[in-house]
Biopython code that builds the backbone (N, CA, C, O; Angstrom):
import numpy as np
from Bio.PDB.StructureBuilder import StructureBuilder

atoms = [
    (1, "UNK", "N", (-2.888, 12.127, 19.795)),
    (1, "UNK", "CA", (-1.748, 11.372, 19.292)),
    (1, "UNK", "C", (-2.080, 10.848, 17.889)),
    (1, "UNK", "O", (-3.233, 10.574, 17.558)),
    (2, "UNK", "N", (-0.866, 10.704, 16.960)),
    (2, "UNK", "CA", (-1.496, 10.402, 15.867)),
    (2, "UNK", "C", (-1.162, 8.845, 15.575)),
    (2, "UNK", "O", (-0.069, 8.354, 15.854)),
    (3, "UNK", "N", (-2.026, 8.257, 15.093)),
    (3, "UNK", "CA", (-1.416, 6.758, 14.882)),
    (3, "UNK", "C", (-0.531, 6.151, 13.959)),
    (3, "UNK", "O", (-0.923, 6.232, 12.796)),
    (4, "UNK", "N", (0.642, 5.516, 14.145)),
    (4, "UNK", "CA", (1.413, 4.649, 13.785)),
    (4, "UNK", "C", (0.755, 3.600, 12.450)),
    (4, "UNK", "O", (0.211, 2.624, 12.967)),
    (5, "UNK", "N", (0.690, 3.566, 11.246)),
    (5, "UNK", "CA", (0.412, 2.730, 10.140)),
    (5, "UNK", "C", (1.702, 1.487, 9.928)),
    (5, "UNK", "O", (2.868, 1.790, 9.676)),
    (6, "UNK", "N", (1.390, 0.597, 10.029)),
    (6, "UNK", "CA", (2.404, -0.346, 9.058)),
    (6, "UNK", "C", (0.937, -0.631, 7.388)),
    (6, "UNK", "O", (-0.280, -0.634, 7.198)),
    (7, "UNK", "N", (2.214, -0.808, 6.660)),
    (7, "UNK", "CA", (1.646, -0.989, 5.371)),
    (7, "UNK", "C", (2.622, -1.989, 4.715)),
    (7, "UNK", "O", (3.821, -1.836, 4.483)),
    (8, "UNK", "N", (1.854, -3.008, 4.480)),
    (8, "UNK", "CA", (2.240, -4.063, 3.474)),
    (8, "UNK", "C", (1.996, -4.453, 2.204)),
    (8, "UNK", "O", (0.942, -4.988, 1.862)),
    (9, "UNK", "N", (2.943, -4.209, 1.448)),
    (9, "UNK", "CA", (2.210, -4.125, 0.172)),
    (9, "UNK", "C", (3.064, -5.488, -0.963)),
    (9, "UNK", "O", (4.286, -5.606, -0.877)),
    (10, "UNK", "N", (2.583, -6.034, -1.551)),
    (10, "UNK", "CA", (3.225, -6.951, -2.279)),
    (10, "UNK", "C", (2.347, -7.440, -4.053)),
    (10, "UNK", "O", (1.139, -7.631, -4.198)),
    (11, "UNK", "N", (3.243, -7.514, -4.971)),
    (11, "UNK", "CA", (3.464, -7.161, -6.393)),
    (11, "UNK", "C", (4.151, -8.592, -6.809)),
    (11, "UNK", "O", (5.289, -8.875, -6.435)),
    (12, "UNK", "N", (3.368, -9.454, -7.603)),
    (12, "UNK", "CA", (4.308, -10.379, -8.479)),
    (12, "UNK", "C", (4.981, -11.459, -7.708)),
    (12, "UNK", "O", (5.832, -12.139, -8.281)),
    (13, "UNK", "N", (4.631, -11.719, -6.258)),
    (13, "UNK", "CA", (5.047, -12.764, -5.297)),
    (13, "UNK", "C", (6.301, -12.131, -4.179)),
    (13, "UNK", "O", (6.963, -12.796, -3.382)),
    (14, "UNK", "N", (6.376, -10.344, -4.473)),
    (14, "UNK", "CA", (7.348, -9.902, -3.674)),
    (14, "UNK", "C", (6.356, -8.751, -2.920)),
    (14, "UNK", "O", (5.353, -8.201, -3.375)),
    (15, "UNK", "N", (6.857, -8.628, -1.901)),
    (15, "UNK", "CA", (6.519, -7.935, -0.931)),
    (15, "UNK", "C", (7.431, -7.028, -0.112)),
    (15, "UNK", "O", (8.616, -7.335, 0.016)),
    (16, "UNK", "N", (6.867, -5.776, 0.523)),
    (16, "UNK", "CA", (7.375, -4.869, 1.457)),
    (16, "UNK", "C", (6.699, -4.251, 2.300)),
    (16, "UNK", "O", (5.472, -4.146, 2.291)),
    (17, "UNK", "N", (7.634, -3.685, 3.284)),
    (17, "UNK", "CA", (6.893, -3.667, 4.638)),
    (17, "UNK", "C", (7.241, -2.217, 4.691)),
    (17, "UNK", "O", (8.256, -1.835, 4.109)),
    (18, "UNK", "N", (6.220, -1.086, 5.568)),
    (18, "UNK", "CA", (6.589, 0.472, 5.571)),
    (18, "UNK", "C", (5.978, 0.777, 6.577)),
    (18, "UNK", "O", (4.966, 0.251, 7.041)),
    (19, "UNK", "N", (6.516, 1.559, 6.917)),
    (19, "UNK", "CA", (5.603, 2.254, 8.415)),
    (19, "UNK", "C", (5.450, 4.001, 7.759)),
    (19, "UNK", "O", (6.113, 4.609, 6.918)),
    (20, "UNK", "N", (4.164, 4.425, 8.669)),
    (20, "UNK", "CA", (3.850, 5.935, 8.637)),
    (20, "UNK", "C", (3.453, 6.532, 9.964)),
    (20, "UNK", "O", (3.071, 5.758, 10.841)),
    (21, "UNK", "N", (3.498, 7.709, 10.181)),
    (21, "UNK", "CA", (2.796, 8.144, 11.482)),
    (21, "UNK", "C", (1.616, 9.242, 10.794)),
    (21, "UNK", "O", (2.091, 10.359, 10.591)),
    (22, "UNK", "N", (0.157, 9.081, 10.411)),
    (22, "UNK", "CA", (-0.789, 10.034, 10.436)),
    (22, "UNK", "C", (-2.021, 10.130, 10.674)),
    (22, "UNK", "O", (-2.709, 9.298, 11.265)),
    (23, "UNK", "N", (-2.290, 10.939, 10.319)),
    (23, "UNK", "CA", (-4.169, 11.109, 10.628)),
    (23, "UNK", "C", (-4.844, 10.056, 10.407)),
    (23, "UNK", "O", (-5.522, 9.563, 11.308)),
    (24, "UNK", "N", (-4.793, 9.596, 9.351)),
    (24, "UNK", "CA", (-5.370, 8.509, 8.826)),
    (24, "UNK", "C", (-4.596, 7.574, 8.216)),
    (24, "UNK", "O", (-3.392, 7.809, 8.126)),
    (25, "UNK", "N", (-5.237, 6.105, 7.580)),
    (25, "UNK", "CA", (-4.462, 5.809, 6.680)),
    (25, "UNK", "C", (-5.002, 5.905, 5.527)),
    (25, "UNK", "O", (-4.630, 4.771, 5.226)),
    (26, "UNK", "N", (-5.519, 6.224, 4.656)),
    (26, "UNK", "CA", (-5.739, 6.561, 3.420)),
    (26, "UNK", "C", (-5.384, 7.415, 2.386)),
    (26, "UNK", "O", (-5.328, 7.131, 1.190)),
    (27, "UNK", "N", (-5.181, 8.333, 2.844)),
    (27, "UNK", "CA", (-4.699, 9.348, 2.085)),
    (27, "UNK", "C", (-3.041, 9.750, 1.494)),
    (27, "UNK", "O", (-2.555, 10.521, 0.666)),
    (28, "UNK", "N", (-2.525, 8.670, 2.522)),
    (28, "UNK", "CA", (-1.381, 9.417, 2.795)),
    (28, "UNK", "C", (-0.256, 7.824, 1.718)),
    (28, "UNK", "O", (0.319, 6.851, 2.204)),
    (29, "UNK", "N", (-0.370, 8.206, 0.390)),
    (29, "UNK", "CA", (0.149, 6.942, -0.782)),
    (29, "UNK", "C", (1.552, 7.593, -0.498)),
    (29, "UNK", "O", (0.873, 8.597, -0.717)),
    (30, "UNK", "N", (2.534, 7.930, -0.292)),
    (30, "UNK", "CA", (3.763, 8.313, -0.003)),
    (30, "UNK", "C", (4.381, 7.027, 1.245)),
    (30, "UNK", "O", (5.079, 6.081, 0.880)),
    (31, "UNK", "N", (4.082, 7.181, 2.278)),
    (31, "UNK", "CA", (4.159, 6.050, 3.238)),
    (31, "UNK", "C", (3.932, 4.679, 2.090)),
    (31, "UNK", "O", (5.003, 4.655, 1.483)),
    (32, "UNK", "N", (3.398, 4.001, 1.754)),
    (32, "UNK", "CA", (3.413, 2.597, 0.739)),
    (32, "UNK", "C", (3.336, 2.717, -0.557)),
    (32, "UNK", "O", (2.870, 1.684, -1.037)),
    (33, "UNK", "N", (3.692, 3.869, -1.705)),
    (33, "UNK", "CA", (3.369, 3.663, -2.736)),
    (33, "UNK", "C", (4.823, 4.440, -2.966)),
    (33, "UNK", "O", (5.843, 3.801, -3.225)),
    (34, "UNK", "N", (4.805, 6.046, -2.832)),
    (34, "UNK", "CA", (5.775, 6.942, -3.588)),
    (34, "UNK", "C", (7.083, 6.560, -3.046)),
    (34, "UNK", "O", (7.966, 7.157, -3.661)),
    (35, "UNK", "N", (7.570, 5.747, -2.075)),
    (35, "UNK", "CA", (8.781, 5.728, -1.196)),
    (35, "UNK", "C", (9.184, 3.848, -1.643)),
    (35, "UNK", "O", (9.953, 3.081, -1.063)),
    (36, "UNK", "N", (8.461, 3.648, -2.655)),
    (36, "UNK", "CA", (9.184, 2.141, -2.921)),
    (36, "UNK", "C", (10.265, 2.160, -3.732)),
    (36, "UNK", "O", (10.187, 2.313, -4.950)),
    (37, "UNK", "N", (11.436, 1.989, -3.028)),
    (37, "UNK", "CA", (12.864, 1.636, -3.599)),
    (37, "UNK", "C", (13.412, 1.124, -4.712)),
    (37, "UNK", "O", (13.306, -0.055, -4.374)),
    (38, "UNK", "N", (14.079, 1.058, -6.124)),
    (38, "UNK", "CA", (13.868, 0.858, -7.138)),
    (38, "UNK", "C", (14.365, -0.809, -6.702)),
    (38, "UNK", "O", (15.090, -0.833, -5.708)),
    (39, "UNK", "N", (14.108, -1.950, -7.222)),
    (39, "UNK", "CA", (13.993, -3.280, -7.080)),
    (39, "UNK", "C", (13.803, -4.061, -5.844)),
    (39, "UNK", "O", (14.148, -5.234, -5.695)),
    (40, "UNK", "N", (13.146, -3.209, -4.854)),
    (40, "UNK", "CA", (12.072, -3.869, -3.721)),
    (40, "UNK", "C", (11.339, -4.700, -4.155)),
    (40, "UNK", "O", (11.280, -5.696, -3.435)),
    (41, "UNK", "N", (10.381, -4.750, -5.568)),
    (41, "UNK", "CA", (9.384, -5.247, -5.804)),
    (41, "UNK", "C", (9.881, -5.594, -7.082)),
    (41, "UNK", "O", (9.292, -5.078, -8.032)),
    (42, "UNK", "N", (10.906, -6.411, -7.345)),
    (42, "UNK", "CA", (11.421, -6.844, -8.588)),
    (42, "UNK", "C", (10.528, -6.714, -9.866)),
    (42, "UNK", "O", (10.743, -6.224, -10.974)),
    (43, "UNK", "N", (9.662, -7.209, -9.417)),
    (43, "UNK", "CA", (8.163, -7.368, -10.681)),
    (43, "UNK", "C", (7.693, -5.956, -11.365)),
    (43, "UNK", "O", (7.336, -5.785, -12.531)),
    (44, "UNK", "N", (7.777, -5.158, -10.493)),
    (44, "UNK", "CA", (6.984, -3.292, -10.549)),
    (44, "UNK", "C", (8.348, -2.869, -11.380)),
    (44, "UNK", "O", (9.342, -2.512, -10.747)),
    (45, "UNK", "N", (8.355, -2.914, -12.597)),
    (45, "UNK", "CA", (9.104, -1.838, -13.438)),
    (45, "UNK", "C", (9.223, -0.760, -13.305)),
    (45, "UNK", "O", (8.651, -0.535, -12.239)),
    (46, "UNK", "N", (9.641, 0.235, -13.716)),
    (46, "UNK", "CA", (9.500, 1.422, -14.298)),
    (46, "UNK", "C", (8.081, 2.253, -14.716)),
    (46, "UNK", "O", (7.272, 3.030, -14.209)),
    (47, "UNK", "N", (8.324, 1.601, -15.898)),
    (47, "UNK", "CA", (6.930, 1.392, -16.130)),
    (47, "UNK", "C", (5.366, 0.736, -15.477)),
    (47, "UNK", "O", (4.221, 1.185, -15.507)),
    (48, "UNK", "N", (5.757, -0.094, -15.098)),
    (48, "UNK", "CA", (4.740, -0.456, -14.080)),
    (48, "UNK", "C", (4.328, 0.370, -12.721)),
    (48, "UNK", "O", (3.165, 0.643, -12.425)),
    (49, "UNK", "N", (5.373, 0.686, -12.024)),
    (49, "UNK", "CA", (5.518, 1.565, -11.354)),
    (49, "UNK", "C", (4.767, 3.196, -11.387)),
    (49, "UNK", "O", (4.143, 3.832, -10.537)),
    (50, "UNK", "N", (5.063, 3.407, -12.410)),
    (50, "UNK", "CA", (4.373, 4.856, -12.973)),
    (50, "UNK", "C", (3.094, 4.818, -12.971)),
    (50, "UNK", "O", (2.461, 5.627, -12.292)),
    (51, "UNK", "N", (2.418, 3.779, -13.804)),
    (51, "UNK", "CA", (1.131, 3.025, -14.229)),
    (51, "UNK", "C", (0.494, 3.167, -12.049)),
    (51, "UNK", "O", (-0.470, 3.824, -11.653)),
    (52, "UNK", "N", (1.278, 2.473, -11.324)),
    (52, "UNK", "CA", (0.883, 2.686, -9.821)),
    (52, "UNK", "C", (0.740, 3.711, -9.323)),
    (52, "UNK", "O", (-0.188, 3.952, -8.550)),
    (53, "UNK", "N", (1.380, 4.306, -9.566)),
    (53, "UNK", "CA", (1.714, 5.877, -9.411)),
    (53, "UNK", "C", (0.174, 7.039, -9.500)),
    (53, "UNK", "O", (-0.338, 7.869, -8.749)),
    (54, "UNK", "N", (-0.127, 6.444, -10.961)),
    (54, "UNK", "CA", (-1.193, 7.278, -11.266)),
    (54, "UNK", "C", (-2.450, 6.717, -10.867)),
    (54, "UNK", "O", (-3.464, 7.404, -10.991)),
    (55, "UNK", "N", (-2.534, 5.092, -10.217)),
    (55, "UNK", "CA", (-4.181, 4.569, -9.721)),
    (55, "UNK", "C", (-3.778, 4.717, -8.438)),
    (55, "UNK", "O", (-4.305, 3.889, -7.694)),
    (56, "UNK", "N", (-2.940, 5.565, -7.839)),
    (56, "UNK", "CA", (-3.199, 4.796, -6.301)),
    (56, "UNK", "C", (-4.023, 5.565, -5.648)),
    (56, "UNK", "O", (-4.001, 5.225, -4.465)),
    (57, "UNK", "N", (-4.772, 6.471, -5.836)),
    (57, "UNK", "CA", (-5.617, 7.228, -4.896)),
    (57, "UNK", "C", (-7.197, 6.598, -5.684)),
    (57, "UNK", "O", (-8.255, 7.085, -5.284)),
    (58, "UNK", "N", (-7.218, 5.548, -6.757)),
    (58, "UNK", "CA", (-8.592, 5.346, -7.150)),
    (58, "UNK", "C", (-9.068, 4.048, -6.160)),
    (58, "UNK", "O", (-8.147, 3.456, -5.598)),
    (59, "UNK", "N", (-9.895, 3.763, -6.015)),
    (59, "UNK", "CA", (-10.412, 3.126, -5.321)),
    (59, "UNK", "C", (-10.194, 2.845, -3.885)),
    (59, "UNK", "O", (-9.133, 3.239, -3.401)),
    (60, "UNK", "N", (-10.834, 2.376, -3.316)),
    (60, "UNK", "CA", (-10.615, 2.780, -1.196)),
    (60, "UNK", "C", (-10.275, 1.258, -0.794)),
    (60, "UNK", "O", (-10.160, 0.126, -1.263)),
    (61, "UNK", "N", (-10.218, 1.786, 0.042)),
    (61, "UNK", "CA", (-9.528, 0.598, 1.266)),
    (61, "UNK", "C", (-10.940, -0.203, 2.063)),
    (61, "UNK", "O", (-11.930, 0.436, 2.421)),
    (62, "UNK", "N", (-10.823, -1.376, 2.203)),
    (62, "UNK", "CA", (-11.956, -2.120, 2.444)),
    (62, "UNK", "C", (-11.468, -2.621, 3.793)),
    (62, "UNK", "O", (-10.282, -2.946, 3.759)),
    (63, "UNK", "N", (-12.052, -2.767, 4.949)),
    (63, "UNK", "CA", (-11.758, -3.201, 6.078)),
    (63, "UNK", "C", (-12.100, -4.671, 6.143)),
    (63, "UNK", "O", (-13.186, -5.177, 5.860)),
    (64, "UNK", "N", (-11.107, -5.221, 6.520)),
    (64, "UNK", "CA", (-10.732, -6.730, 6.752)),
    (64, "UNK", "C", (-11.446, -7.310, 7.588)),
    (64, "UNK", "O", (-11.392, -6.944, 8.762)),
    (65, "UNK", "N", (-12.437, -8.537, 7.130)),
    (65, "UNK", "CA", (-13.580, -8.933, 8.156)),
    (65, "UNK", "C", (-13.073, -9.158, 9.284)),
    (65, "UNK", "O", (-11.907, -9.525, 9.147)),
    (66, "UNK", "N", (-13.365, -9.116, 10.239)),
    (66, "UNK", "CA", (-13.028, -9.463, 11.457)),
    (66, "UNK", "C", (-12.550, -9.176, 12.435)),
    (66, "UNK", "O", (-12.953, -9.422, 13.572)),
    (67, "UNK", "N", (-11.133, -8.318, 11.927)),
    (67, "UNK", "CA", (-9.593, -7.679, 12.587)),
    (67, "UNK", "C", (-9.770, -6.345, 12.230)),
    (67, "UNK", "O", (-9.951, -5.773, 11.155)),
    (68, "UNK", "N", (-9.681, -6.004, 13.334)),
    (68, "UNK", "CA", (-9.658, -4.522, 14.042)),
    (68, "UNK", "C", (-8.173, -3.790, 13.398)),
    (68, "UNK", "O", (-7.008, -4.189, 13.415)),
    (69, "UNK", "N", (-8.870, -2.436, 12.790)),
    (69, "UNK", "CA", (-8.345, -1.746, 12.423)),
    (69, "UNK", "C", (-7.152, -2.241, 11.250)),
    (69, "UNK", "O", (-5.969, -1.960, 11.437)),
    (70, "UNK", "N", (-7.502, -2.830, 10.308)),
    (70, "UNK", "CA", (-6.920, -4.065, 9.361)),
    (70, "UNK", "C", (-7.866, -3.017, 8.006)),
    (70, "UNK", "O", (-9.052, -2.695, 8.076)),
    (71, "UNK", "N", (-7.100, -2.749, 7.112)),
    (71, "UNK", "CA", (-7.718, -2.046, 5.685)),
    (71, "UNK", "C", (-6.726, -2.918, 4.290)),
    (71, "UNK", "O", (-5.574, -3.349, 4.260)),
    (72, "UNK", "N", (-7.634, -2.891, 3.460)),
    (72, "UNK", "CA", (-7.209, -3.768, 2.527)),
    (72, "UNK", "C", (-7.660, -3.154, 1.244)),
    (72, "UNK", "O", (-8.865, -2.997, 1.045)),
    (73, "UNK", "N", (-6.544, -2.705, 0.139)),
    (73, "UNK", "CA", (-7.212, -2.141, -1.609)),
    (73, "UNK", "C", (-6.014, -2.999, -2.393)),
    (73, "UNK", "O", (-4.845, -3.293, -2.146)),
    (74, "UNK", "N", (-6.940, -3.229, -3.453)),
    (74, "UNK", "CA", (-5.560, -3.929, -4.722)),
    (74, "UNK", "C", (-5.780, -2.894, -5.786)),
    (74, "UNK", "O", (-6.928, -2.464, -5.893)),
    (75, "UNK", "N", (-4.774, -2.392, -6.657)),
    (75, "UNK", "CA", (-4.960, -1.835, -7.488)),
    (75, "UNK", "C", (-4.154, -2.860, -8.751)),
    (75, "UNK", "O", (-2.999, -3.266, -8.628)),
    (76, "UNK", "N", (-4.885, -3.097, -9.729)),
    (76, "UNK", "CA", (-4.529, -3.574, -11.128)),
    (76, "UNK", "C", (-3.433, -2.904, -11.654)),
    (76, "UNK", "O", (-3.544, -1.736, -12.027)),
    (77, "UNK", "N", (-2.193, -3.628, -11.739)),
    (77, "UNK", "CA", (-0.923, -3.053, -12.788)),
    (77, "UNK", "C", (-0.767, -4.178, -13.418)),
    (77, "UNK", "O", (-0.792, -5.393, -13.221)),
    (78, "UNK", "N", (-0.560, -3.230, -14.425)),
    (78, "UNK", "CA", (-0.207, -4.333, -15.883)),
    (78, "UNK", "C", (-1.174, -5.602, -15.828)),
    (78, "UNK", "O", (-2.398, -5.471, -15.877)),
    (79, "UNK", "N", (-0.530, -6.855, -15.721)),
    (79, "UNK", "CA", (-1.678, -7.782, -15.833)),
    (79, "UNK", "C", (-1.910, -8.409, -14.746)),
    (79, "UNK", "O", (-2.401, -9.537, -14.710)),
    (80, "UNK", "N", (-1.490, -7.553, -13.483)),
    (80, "UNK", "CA", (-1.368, -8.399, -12.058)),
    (80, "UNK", "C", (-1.998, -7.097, -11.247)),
    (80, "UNK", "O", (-2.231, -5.916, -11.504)),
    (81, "UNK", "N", (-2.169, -8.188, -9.879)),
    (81, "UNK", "CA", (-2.382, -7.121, -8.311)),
    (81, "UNK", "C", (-1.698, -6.482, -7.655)),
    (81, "UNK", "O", (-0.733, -6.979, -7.075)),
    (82, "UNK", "N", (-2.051, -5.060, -7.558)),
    (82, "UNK", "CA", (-0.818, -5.006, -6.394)),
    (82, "UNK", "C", (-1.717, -4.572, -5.655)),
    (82, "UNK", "O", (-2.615, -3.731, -5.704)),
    (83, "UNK", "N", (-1.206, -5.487, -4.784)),
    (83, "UNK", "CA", (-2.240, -5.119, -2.716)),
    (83, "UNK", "C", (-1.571, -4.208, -1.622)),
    (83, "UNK", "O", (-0.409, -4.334, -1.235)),
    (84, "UNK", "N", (-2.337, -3.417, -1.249)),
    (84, "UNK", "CA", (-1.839, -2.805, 0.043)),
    (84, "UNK", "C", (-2.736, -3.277, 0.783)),
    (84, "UNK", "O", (-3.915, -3.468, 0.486)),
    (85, "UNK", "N", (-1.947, -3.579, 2.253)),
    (85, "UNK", "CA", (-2.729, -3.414, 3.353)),
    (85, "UNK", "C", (-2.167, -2.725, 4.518)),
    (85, "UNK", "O", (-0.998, -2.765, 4.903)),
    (86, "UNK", "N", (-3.305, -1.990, 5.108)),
    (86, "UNK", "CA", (-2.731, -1.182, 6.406)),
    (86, "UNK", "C", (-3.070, -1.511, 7.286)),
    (86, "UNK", "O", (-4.187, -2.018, 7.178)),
    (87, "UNK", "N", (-2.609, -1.512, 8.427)),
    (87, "UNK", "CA", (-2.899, -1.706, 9.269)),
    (87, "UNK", "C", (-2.411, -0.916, 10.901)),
    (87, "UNK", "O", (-1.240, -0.803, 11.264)),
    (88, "UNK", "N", (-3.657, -0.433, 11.718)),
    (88, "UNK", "CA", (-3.169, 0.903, 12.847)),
    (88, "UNK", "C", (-2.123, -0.051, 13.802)),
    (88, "UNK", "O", (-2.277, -0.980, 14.595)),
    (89, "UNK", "N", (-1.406, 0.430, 13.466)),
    (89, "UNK", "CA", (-0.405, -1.027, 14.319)),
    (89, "UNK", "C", (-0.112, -0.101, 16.224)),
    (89, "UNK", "O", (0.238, -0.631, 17.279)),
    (90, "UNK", "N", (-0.507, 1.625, 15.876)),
    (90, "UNK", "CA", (-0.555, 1.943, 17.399)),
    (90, "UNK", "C", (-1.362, 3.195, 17.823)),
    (90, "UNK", "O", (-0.902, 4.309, 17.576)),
    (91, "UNK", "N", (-2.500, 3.057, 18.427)),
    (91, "UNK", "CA", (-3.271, 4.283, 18.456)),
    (91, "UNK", "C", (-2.724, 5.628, 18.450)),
    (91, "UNK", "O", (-3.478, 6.601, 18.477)),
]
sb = StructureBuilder()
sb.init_structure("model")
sb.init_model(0)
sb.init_chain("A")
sb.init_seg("    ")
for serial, (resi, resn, name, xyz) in enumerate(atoms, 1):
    if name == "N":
        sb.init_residue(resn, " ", resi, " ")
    sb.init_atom(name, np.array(xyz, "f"), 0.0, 1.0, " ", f" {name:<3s}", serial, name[0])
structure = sb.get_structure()
């Protein structure tokens, strides 16, 4: 069975919520990155956006002390964070 991802990701004090079904969660930036709606994330321009576009496969996902099956990466846009976190919300 493949597992169920929720992914939360939030930009500039706004946030959104996404679900995926795959192998993993890492690989798969379409589920929380390529599928964000144009003013979901008021803050993520155009431009900013693009700029996301092209870091989101650099750097990995860090597992969240404590909580099971909980992954956590920020990637730098423009002069702010943008955080994803995933999490296996169903085996």
């Amino acid at each position: 069975m493949v597992p169920l991802y929720t992914y939360i990701v939030s930009y500039k004090g706004a946030s959104r919520v996404t679900q995926g079904t795959h192998s993993n969660f890492k690989g798969f930036i379409s589920s929380w990155c390529s599928n964000i709606p144009v003013g979901a994330l008021p803050g993520l321009t155009p431009p900013l956006y693009k700029e996301l576009v092209s870091k989101a496969y650099r750097g990995d996902f860090i597992a969240v002390e404590n909580i099971k099956h909980v992954w956590r990466k920020c990637i730098e846009v423009g002069d702010s964070e943008f955080t994803v976190v995933a999490i296996q919300t169903q085996p």
